[in-house]
Legacy VTK file of the C-alpha trace (Angstrom):
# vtk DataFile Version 3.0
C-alpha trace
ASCII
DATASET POLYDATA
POINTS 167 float
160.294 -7.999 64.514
163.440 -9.104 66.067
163.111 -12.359 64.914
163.360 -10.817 61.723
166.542 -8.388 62.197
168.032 -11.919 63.461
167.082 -13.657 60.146
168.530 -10.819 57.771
171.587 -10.024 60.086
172.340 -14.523 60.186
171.900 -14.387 56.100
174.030 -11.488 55.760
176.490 -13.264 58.585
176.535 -16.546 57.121
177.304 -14.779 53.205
180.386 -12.944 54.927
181.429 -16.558 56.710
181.020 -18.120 53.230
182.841 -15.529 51.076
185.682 -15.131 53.488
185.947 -19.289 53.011
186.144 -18.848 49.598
188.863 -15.820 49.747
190.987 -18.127 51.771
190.908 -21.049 49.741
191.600 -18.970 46.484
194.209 -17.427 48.202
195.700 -20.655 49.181
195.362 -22.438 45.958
197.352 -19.251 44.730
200.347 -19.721 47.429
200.403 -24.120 46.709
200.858 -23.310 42.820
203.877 -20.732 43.859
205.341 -23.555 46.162
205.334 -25.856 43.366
206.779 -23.784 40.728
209.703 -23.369 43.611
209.995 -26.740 44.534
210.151 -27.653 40.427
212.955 -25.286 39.647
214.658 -26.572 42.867
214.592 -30.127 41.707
215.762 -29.337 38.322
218.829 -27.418 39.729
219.525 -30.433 42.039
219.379 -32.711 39.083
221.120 -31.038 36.781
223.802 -30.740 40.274
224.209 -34.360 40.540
224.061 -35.047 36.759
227.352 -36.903 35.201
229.186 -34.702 32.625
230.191 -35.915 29.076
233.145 -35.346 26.841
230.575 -32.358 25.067
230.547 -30.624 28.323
234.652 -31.123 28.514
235.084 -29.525 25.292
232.428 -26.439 25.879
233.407 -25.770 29.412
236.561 -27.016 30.635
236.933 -25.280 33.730
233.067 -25.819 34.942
233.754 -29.491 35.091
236.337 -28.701 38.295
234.984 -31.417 40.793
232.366 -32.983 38.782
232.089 -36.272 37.776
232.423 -37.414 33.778
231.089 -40.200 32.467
232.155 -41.278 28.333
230.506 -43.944 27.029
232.607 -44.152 24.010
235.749 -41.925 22.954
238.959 -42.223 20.821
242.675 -41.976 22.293
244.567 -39.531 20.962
247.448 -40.636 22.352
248.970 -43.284 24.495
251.633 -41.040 27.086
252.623 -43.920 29.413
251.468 -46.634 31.636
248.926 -44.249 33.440
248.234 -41.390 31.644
246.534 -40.866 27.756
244.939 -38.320 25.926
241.198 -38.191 24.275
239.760 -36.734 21.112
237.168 -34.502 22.087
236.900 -33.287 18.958
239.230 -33.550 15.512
241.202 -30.088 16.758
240.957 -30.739 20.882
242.689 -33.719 22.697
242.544 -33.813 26.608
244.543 -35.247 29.443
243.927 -37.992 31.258
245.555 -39.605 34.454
244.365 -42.793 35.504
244.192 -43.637 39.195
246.175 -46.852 40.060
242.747 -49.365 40.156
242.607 -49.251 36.356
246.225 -48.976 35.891
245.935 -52.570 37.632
243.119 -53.958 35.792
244.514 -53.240 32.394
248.168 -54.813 33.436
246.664 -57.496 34.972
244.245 -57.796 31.669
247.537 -57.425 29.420
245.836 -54.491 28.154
248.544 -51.724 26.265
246.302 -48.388 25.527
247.718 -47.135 22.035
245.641 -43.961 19.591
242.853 -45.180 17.919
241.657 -47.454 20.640
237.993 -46.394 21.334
237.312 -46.572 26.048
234.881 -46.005 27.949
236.081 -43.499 30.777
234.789 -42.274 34.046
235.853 -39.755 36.459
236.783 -37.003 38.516
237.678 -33.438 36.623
240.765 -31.483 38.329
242.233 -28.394 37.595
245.530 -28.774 35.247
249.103 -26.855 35.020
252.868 -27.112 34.004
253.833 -28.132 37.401
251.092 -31.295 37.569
252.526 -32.159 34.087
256.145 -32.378 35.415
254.755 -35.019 38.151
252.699 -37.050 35.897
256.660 -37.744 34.303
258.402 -37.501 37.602
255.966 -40.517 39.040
255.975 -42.486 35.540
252.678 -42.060 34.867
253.952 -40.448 31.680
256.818 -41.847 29.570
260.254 -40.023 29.555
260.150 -37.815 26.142
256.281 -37.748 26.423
255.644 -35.111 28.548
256.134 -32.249 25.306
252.733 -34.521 24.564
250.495 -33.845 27.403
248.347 -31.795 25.778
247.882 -28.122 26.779
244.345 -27.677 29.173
243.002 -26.306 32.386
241.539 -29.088 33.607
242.384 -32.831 33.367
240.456 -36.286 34.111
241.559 -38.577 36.895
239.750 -41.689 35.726
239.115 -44.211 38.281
237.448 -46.741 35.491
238.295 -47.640 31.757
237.519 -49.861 29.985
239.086 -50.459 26.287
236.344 -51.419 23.642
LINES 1 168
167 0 1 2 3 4 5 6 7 8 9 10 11 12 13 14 15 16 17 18 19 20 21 22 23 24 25 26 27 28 29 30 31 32 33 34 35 36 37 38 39 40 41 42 43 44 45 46 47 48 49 50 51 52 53 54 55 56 57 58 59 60 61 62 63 64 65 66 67 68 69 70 71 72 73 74 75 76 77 78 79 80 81 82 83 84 85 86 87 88 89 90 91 92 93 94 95 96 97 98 99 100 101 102 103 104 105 106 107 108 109 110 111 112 113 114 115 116 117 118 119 120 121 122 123 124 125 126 127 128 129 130 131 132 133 134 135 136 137 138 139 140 141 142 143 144 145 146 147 148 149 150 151 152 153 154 155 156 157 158 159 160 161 162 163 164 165 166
């Protein structure tokens, strides 16, 4: 007869072993599809990080683009302010400041290249927050044209391009 308390008490042993196995592996099928969902949203907010922004993103949120990087495949000058500084159309109503650093100042002398309104670029660059008293260098240095500062136009943030190119 003990041979047969052994028997039941290995079945009933060996249905606990198997059902705890399977609790363990639902629950850790249950944790991996948490971890993913984690990782996913992770990966999207790094992306989205490290993303280049575009002249919509200028004109919708000016001051988000502080120290991120904007790439323009294709935009209109508004203006032409001096040897190193011009304004885009973001839109018919909005223009915005540019200051170009002094590698594609170079290129476009060296080029022969004048930038005048109308001219359609391609622009690249880092976004920096924009006052009155940056204005007054941008003339003070000659980036901007005596007379031309009144034509910087108003904004809280401004491009420092390190690449143009004139289409």
């Amino acid at each position: 007869m003990s041979n047969r308390a052994e028997g039941g008490l290995r079945a009933i042993l060996t249905i606990v072993a198997l059902g705890s196995i399977v609790t363990l592996m639902w629950w850790l099928n249950q944790q991996s599809q948490q971890i993913e969902e984690e990782r996913a949203a992770i990966a999207a907010a790094a992306a989205e990080a490290v993303r280049d922004w575009n002249a919509g993103d200028l004109l919708t949120d000016p001051r988000g683009a502080v120290g991120r990087r904007v790439v323009i495949d294709e935009i209109t000058i508004a203006s032409g302010l001096g040897e190193g500084a011009f304004s885009v159309a973001l839109s018919d109503a909005v223009t915005y400041p540019v200051l170009m650093e002094s590698d594609p100042i170079q290129r476009l002398r060296m080029a022969n290249i004048t930038i005048y309104g109308g001219d359609n670029i391609y622009v690249s660059g880092q976004v920096y927050t924009f006052n009155d008293s940056i204005s007054a260098v941008w003339v003070d240095q000659g980036a901007v044209n005596e007379g031309m500062g009144d034509q910087i136009p108003v904004s809280p943030t401004f491009l420092l391009a390190d690449s143009v190119l004139v289409r």
